[in-house]
C-alpha positions in Angstrom: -5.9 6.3 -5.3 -4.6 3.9 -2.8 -6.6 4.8 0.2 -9.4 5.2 -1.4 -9.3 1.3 -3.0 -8.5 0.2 0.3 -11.1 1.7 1.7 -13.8 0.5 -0.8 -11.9 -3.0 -0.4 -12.1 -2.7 3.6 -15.4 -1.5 3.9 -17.2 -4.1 1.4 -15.7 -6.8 3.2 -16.3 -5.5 6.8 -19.9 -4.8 6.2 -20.0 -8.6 4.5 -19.0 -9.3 8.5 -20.9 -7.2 10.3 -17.7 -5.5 11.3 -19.1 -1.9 10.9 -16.7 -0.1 14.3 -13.8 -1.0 12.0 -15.8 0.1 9.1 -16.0 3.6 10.3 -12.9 3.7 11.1 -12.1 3.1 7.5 -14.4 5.7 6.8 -12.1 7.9 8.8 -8.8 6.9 7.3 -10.5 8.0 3.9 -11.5 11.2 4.9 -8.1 12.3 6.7 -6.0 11.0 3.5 -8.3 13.4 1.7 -8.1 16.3 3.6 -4.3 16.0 3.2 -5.0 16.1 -0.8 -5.4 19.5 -2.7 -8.3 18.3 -5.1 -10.7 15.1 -4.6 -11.9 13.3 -7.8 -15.5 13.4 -8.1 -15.7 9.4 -8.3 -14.0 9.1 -5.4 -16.7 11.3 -3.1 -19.5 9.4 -5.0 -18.0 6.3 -4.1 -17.2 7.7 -0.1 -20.5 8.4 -0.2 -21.8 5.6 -1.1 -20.0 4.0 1.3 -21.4 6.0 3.7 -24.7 5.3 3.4 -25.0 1.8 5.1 -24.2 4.2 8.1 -26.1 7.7 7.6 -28.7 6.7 4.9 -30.2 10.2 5.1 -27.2 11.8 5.2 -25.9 10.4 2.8 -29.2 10.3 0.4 -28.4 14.9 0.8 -24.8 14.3 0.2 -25.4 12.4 -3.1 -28.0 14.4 -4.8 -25.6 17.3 -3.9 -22.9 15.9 -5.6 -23.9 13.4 -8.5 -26.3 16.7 -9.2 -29.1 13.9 -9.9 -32.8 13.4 -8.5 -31.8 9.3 -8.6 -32.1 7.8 -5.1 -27.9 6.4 -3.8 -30.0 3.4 -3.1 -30.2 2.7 -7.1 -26.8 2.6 -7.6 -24.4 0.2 -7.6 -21.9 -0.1 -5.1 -18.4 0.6 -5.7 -16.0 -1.2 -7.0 -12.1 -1.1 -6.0 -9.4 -2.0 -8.5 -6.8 -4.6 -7.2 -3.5 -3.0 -9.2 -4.3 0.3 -7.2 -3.6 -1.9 -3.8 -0.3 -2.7 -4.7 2.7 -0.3 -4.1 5.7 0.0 -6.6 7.8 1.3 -4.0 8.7 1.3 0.0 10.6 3.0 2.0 13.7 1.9 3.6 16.0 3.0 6.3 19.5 2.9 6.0 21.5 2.3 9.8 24.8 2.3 10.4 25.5 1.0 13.7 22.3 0.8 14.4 21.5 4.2 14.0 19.2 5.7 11.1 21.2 7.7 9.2 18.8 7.4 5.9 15.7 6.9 4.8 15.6 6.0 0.8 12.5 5.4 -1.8 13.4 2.3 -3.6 11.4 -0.1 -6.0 9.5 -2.8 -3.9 10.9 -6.3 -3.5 14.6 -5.7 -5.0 17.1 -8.4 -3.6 19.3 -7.9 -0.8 22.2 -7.2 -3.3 20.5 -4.4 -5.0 19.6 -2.6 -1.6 22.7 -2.9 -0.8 24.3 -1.5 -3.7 21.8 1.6 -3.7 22.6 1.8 0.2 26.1 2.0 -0.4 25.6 4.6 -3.4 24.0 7.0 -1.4 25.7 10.3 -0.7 24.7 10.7 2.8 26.0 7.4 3.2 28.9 7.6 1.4 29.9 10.0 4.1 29.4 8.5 7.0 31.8 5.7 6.0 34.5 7.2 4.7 38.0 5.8 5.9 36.1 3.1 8.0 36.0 -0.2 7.3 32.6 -2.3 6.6 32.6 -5.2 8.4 29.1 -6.7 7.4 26.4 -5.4 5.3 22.4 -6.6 6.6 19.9 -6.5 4.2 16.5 -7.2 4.6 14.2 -6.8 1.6 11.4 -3.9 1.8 12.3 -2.8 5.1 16.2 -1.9 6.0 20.1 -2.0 5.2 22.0 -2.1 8.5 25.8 -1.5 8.0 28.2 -2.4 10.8 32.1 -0.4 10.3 35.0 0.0 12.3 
């Protein structure tokens, strides 16, 4: 879902500036994210194509009549639209070091405050471990991106 609104978002915008190299390469990012995906939602290839067309007009005229099963030129339909909720992700990924070495990586909710990461930092198992009998000295925190934990 995101990739594909990002693309949508990307592309709209870069053809708007005549930015169509970075475009493309949009294009691309779309197309590898899918291969990675078991099943692709019909939508989503009408709207790839769609995008496409700008590019590969007659490619993408064959592509579209293939898959909207339709006789109706790409050229009357309107472009796609992206949803701005689907930009925004609910949660990052942080690493956890301990003297400066990764020792975790955890899936937290996005923009928590530097006392809750350090909380659920300090809860983890694997960390848990890797602390016991030392002593924490200081405990860095910086939000949506890592907990570094200095012991001695």
């Amino acid at each position: 879902d995101k990739v594909y609104h990002e693309t949508v978002k990307s592309v709209t915008e870069q053809i708007e500036e005549l930015k169509f190299n970075t475009a493309i390469a949009q294009l691309m990012i779309f197309v590898n994210a899918a291969n990675k995906e078991e099943k692709l939602y019909v939508e989503y290839a009408k709207g790839f194509i769609q995008l496409l067309a700008p590019f590969a007009p007659h490619l993408a005229e064959e592509l579209w009549q293939a898959v909207a099963q339709t006789d109706e030129s790409i050229s009357y339909v309107a472009w796609p639209t992206y949803d701005e909720s689907k930009l925004v992700e609910a949660e990052v990924e942080i690493v956890v070091q301990i003297k400066g070495k990764v020792r975790a990586k955890l899936v937290v909710a996005k923009d928590l405050s530097r006392e809750e990461l350090q909380e659920i930092a300090l809860a983890d198992e694997k960390i848990k471990s890797e602390i016991a009998g030392k002593e924490i000295v200081k405990v860095i925190s910086v939000p949506n991106k890592l907990v570094n934990i200095v012991v001695k």
